[in-house]
Each structure stands twice: as C-alpha cells, then as structure tokens.
C-alpha positions in Angstrom: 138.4 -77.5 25.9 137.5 -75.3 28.7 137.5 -71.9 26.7 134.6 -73.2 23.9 132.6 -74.7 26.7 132.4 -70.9 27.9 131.8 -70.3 24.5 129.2 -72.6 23.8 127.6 -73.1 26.5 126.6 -69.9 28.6 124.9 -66.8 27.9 127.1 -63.9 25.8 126.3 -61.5 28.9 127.7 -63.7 31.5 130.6 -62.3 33.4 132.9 -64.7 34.2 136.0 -64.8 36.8 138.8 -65.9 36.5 140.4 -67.3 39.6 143.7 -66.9 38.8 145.6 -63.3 38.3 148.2 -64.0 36.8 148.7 -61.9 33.7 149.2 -64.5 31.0 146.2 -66.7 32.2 144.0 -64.0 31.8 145.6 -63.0 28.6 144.6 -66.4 27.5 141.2 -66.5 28.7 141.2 -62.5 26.9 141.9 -64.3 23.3 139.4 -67.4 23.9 136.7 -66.4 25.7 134.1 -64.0 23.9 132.8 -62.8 27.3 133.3 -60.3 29.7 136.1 -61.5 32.1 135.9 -59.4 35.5 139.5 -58.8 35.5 141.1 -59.0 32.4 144.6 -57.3 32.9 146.1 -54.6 34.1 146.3 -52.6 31.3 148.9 -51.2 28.7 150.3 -49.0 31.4 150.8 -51.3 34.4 148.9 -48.8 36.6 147.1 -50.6 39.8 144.2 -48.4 39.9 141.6 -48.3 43.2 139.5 -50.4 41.0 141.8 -53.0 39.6 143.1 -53.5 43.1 139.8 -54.1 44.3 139.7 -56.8 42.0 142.3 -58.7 42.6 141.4 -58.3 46.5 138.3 -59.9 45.2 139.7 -62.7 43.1 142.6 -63.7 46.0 139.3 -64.0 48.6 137.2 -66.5 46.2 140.7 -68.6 45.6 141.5 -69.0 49.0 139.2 -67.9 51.4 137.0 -70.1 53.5 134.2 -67.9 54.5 131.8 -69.1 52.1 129.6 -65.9 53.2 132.2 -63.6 52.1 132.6 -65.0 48.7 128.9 -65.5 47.9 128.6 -61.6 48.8 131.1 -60.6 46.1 129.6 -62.6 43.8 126.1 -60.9 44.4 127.4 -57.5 44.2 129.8 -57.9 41.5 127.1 -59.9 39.3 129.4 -62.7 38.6 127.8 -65.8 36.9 130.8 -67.9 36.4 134.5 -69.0 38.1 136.8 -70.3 36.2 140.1 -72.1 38.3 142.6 -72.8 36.1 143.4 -76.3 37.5 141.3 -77.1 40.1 140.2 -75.3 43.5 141.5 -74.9 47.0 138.5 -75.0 49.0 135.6 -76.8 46.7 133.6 -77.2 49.5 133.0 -73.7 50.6 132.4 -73.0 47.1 130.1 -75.4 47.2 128.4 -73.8 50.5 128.5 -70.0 48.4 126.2 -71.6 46.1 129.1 -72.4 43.0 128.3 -75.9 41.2 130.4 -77.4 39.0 130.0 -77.1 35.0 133.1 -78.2 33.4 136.1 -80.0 34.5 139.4 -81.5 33.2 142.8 -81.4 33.6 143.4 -77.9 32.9 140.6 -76.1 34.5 137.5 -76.4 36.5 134.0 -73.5 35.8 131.6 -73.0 38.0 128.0 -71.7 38.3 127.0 -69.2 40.2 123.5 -69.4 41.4 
C-alpha cells in the first residue's frame, strides 16, 4: 500500500504533500504515515490561520495548476520532497516538467519525487 511505501522507502525527514485537502485524507495519511505531512489538518479548533491558508493556496496550485514554474518554486521554498495524489493527477505532465517523477502507483494513489 501506498502509506508503507512512504514508510519504507524514503528518508524519516522527508516532507511529504499531500495533494488533496480534504480533512479525512489527510487524517489518514496523519495515522499511516510516520513523516512530516506539510499540511496535516486544520487543527482542534477549525481556525484558518494566515499560515494554514497559505497552505492550502499551495496545495490547490500543485493539484491543478499548469505552470510547471510556479509549482516547482513552491516546492523549492517549502522543502517539499514528496507528493502524494490520492488517485491519480490532473496534469502529470507539468509535474513532470517541475521536475516530480513517479515512485509509486496504484489504484488508490500515485507519490512523487521531487528533485
């Protein structure tokens, strides 16, 4: 599964993103994934901070933009090493041009490499 190639398979220190924000995705990823997850929830208190919003500005331009220089720039100044898409991606190609390459894939999900 997805979650114990993460596990397995890339550094402890690796920051990984994941693509979608939905709540209970990244709840999941929370439980399974012994990394650091670049957005991992809102919080207790449902507050949108400056910073959490920021985020998920962030997350919503890597799952759907298609300026490949935009998204490689966040993932340089965020220090992001890995993407994960639930499913798989809208625009693998200009993930492909920011420099992503896949590392897993399957039904469920698809992770990515940043280099």
């Amino acid at each position: 599964n997805s979650y114990q190639y993460i596990n397995k398979n890339t550094p402890r220190n690796s920051i990984i993103m994941i693509s979608d924000n939905f709540y209970w995705y990244v709840s999941d990823a929370n439980l399974f994934i012994d990394r650091p997850i670049y957005f991992s929830g809102y919080g207790v208190r449902q507050i949108i901070t400056p910073e959490i919003s920021k985020r998920l500005n962030e997350i919503k331009i890597v799952t759907k933009s298609k300026n490949y220089i935009e998204i490689k720039n966040i993932f340089k100044k965020e220090n992001i090493h890995y993407v994960y898409f639930y499913n798989k991606p809208l625009h693998p190609k200009i993930l492909a041009k920011a420099g992503l390459h896949i590392v897993f894939s399957n039904k469920a999900a698809t992770i990515f490499y940043i280099q």
